[in-house]
C-alpha positions as CSV (number, residue, x, y, z in Angstrom):
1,X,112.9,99.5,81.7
2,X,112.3,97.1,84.1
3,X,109.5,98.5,85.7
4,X,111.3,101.5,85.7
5,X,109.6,104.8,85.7
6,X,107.0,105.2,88.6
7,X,104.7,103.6,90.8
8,X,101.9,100.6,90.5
9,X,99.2,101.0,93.6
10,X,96.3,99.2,95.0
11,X,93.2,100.4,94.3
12,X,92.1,101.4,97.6
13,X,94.3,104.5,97.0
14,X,91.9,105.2,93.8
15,X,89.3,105.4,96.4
16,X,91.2,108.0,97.9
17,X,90.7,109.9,94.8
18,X,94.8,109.0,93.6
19,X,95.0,106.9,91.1
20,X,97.0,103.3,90.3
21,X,100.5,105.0,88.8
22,X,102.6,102.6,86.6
23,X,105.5,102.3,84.9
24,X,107.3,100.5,83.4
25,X,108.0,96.5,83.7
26,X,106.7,93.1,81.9
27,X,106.1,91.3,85.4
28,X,102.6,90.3,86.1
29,X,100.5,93.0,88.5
30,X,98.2,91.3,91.3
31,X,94.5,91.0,91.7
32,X,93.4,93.3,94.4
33,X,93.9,92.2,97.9
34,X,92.9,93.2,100.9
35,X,94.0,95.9,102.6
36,X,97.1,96.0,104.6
37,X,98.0,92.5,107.0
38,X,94.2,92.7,107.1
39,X,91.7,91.2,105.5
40,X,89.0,94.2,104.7
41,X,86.4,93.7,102.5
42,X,86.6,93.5,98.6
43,X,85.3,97.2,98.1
44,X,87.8,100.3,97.6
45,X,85.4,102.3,100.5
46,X,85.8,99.5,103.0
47,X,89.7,98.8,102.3
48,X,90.5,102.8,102.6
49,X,88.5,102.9,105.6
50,X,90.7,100.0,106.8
51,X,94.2,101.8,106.3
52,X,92.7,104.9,108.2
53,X,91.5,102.7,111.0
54,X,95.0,101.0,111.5
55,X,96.6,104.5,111.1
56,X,98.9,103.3,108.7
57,X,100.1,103.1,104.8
58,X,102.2,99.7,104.1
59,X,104.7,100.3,101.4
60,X,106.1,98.3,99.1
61,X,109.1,98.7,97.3
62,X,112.8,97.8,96.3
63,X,114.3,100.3,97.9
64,X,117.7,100.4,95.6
65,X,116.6,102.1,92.3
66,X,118.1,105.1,92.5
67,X,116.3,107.8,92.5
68,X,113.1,106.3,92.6
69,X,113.5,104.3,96.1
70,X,116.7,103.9,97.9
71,X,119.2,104.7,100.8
72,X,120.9,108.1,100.8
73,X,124.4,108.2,102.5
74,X,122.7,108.3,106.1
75,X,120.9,105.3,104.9
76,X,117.7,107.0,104.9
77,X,115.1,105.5,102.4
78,X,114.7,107.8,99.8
79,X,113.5,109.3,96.3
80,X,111.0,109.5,94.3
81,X,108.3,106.9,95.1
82,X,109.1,107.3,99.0
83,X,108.2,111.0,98.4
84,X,104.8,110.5,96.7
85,X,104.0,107.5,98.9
86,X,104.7,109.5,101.8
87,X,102.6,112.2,100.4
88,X,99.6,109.3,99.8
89,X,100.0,108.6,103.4
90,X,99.6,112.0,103.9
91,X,96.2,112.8,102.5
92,X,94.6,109.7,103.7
93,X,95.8,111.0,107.2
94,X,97.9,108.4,108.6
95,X,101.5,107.4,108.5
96,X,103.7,105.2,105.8
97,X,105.1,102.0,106.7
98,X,108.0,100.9,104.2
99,X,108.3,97.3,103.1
100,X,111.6,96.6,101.2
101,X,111.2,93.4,98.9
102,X,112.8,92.1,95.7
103,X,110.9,92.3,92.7
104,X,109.0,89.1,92.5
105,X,108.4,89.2,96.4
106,X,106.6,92.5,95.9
107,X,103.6,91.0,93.8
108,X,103.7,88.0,96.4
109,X,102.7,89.8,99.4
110,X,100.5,92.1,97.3
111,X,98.6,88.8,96.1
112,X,98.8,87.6,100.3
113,X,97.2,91.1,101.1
114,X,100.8,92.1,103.4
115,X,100.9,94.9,101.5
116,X,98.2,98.0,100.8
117,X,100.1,99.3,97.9
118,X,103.6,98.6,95.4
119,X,105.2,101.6,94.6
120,X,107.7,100.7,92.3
121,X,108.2,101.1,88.5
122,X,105.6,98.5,87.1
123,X,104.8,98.3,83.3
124,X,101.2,99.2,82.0
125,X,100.4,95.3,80.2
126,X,97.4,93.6,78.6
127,X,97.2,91.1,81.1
128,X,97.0,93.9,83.8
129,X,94.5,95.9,81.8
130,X,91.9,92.6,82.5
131,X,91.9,94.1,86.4
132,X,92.5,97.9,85.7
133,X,91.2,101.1,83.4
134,X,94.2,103.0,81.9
135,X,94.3,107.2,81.9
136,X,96.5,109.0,79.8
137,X,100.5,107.7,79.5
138,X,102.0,110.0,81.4
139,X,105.8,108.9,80.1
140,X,107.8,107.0,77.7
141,X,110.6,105.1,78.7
142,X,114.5,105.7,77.1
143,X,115.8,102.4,76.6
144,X,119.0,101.3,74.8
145,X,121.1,98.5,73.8
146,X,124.9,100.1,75.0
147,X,128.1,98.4,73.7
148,X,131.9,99.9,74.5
149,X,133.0,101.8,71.2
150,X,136.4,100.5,71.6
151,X,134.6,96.8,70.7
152,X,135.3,97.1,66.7
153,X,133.4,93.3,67.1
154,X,130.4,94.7,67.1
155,X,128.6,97.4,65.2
156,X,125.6,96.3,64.0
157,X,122.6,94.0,65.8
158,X,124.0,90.9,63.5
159,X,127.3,91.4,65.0
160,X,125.2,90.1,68.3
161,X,125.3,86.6,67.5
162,X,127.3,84.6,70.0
163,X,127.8,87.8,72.4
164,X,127.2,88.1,76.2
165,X,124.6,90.5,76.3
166,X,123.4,91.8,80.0
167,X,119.4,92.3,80.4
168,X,116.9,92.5,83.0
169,X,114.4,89.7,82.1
170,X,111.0,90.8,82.1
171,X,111.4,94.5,81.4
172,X,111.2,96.8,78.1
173,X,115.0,96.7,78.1
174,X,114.5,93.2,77.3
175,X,112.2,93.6,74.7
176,X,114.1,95.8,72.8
177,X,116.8,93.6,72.7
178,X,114.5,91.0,71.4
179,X,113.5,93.6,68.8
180,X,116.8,93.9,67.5
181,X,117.5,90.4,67.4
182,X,114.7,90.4,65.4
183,X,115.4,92.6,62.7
184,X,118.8,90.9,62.1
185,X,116.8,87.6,61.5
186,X,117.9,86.3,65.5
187,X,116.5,85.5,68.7
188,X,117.6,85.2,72.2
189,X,119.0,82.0,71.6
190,X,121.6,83.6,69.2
191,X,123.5,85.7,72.2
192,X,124.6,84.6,75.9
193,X,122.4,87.0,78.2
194,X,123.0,87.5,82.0
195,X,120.9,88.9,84.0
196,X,122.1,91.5,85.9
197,X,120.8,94.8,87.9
198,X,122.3,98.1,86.4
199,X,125.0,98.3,88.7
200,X,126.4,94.9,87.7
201,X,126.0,96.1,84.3
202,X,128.1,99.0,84.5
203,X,130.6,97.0,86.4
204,X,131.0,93.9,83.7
205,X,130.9,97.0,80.8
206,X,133.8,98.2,82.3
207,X,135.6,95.1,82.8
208,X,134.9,93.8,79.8
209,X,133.0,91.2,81.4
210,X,129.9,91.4,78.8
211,X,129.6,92.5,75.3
212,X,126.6,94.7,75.6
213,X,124.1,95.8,78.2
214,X,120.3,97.0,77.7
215,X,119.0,99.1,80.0
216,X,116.7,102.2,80.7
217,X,117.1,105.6,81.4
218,X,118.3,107.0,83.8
219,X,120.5,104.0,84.3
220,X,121.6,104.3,80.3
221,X,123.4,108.1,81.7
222,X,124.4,106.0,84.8
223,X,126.1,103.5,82.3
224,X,127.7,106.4,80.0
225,X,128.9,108.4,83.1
226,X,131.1,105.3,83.9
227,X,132.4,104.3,79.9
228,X,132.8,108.5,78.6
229,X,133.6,108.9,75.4
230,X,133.9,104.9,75.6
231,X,129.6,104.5,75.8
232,X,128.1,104.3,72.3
233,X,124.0,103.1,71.8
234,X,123.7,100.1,69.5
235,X,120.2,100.8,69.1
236,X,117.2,102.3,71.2
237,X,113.5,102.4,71.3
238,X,113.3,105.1,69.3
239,X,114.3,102.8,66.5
240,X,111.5,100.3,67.2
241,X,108.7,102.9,67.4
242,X,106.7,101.1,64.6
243,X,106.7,98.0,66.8
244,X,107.4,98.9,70.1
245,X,106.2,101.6,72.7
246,X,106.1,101.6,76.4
247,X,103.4,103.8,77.3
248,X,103.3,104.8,81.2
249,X,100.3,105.6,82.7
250,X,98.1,106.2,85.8
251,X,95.4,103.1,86.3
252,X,92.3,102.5,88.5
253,X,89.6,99.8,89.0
254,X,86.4,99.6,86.4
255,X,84.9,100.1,89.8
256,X,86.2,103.3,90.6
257,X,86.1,104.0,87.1
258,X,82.3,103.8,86.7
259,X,81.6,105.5,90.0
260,X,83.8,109.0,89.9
261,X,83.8,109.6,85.8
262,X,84.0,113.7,87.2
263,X,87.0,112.6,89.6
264,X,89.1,110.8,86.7
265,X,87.9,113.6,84.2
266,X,89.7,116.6,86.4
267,X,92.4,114.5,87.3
268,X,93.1,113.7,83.4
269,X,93.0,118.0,82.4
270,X,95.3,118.1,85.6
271,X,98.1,115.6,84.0
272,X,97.5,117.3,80.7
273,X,98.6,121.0,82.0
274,X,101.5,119.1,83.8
275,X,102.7,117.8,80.1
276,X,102.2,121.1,79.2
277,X,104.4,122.6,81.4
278,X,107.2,119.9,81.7
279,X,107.5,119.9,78.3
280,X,108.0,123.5,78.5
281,X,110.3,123.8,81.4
282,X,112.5,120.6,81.0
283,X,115.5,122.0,83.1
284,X,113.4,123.3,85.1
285,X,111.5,120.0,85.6
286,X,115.1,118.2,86.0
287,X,116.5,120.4,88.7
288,X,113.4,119.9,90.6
289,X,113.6,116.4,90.5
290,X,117.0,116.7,91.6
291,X,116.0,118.6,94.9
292,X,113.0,116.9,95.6
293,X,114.7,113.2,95.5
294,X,118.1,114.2,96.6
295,X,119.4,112.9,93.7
296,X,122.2,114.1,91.5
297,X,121.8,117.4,89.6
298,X,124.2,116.6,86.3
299,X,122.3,113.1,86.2
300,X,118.9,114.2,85.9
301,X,119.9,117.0,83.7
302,X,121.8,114.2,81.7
303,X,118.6,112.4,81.6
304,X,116.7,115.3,79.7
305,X,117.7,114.3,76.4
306,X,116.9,110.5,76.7
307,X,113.6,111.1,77.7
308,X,110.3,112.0,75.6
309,X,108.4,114.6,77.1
310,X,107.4,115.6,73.9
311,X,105.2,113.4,72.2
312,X,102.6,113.2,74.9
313,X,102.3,117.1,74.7
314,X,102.0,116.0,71.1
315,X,99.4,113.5,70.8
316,X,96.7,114.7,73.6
317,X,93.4,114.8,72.4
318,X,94.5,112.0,69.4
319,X,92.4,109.2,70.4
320,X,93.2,107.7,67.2
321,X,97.0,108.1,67.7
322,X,96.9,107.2,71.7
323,X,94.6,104.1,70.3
324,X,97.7,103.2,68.5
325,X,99.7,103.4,70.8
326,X,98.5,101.0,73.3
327,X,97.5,98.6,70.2
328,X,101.2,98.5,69.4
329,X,101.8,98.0,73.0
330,X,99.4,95.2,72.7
331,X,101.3,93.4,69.6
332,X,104.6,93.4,71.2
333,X,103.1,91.2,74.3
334,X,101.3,88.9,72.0
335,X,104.2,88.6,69.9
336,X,106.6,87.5,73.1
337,X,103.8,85.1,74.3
338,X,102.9,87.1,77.4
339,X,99.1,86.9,76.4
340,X,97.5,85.4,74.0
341,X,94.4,86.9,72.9
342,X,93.8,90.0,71.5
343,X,91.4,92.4,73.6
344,X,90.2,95.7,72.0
345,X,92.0,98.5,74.1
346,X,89.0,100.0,74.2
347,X,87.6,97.9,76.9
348,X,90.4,98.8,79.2
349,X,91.6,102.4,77.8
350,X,89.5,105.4,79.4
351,X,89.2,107.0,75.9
352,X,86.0,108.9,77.0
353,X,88.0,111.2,80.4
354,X,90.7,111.3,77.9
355,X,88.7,113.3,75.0
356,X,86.7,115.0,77.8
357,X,89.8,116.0,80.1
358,X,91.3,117.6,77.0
359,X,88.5,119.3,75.7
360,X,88.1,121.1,79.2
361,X,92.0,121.7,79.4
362,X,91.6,123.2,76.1
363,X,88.8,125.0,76.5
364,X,90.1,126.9,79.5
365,X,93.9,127.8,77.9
């Protein structure tokens, strides 16, 4: 998953009463900065007030992640995140203002303050949770180690050794593959990986450049629309549920936190009713993603049965089993050396809206 399901934003758009939305990648998040190419003062109040002075919403993004941000065949920037962004923009009354970056640049100019938000697919982490409070996951991300089935050299994760293996480095894709080195007594230094992007993945599967690819949905149906009956999954998360989980989920300041508990608490029965629903209506859901990001119908409707709208439906109103969740979360980035302290999820994990939100949602069912 490289960052790769939804949106990470400044905390100035909590003060808007929207929320920080993240997905899914291993890269370090920022600090907040200021607002904008401005320098507004530390609080959320006097950075919104800031964006609504200059009139504008600067937007950060990749702009080739298809369909979260990219260019249609007009080369229009479109999809997903350029929809809600716009919509952001939209509330707080001014207009959006689209900053197209690679990955690593978009955390630079969020750290330089060039930027008032990042909305692109960015992992919920430990190290993040030291600067933000975490709401409910609102996704799990498919992600799967993909060989050719005409390769009769490899079948099982030992038959990795020596390989070329393509990965994203820093994203849940890679994880997974370290995962499943890991279970056949490897690591990383047993396999050749290249880094590639999705597209060069699919390209190199073809040509029989690489061995295997890990990736993340919906680039996993990208990857099988391409090979046919030729795509076969070594391994995905699903298999490394005891060990590792991607939870995605919508994050705000301890400021903001502290000072609209009501705010979070109706936004948290809101998201439950939407798990509800989606869960409910998952064709429905895709076909409406489709439309709304101008994407390709057969893709998202491909992309139904990778991912797991279930289990959140599932476990709201567990504390105990969304506890473990991020606590799982929390051993596979200590275990990779991406922190190295334990923190009790509790002190970043809004347990309280949670329990609350669900009770209310409940309540009025």
């Amino acid at each position: 998953m490289k960052r790769r399901t939804f949106i990470s934003m400044m905390s100035v758009m909590a003060a808007a009463g929207v929320l920080t939305l993240s997905g899914c990648s291993n890269s370090s998040t920022s600090t907040a900065a200021s607002t904008g190419a401005s320098s507004a003062a530390g609080s959320a109040a006097d950075q919104l007030a800031a964006i609504q002075a200059s009139g504008k919403l600067i937007v950060a993004l990749e702009g080739a992640w298809q369909p979260w941000s990219y260019h249609d065949e007009s080369d229009t920037l479109v999809g997903y995140d350029v929809e809600v962004s716009r919509a952001i923009a939209e509330k707080l009354g001014v207009e959006p203002e689209y900053v197209e970056s690679d990955w690593d640049s978009l955390f630079a100019g969020l750290d330089a303050g060039r930027f008032d938000m990042v909305c692109n697919g960015v992992e919920v982490t430990d190290e993040r949770a030291l600067t933000y409070d975490f709401t409910t996951p609102y996704g799990y991300i498919h992600t799967a180690l993909a060989v050719r089935k005409d390769n009769d050299e490899i079948k099982t994760f030992e038959d990795l050794k020596g390989k070329t293996v393509a990965v994203s480095s820093g994203t849940s894709s890679e994880i997974i593959l370290e995962q499943a080195l890991a279970r056949a007594g490897m690591t990383m230094d047993d396999i050749n990986t290249v880094e590639m992007t999705v597209d060069g993945m699919t390209t190199a599967m073809i040509s029989g450049q690489i061995d295997a690819a890990a990736s993340w949905s919906p680039n996993t149906v990208t990857l099988q629309n391409a090979l046919g009956d030729n795509y076969v999954d070594l391994g995905t998360n699903a298999d490394f549920l005891d060990s590792a989980i991607f939870p995605s989920s919508y994050i705000c300041t301890p400021e903001y936190a502290e000072a609209n508990h009501d705010i979070l608490v109706r936004f948290a029965q809101a998201l439950d009713k939407a798990h509800d629903w989606r869960a409910a209506h998952p064709e429905e859901m895709a076909k409406l993603l489709a439309k709304e990001l101008d994407a390709p119908e057969d893709t998202m409707l491909a992309a139904v049965g990778e991912a797991d709208w279930q289990t959140i439906t599932e476990v709201c109103g567990d504390m105990d089993a969304i506890k473990t969740v991020y606590e799982t979360q929390q051993g596979i980035f200590l275990d990779n050396g991406t922190i190295t302290e334990n923190v009790p999820v509790e002190d970043y994990v809004l347990f309280d809206v949670m329990q609350e939100a669900y009770d209310a949602y409940s309540a009025a069912k």
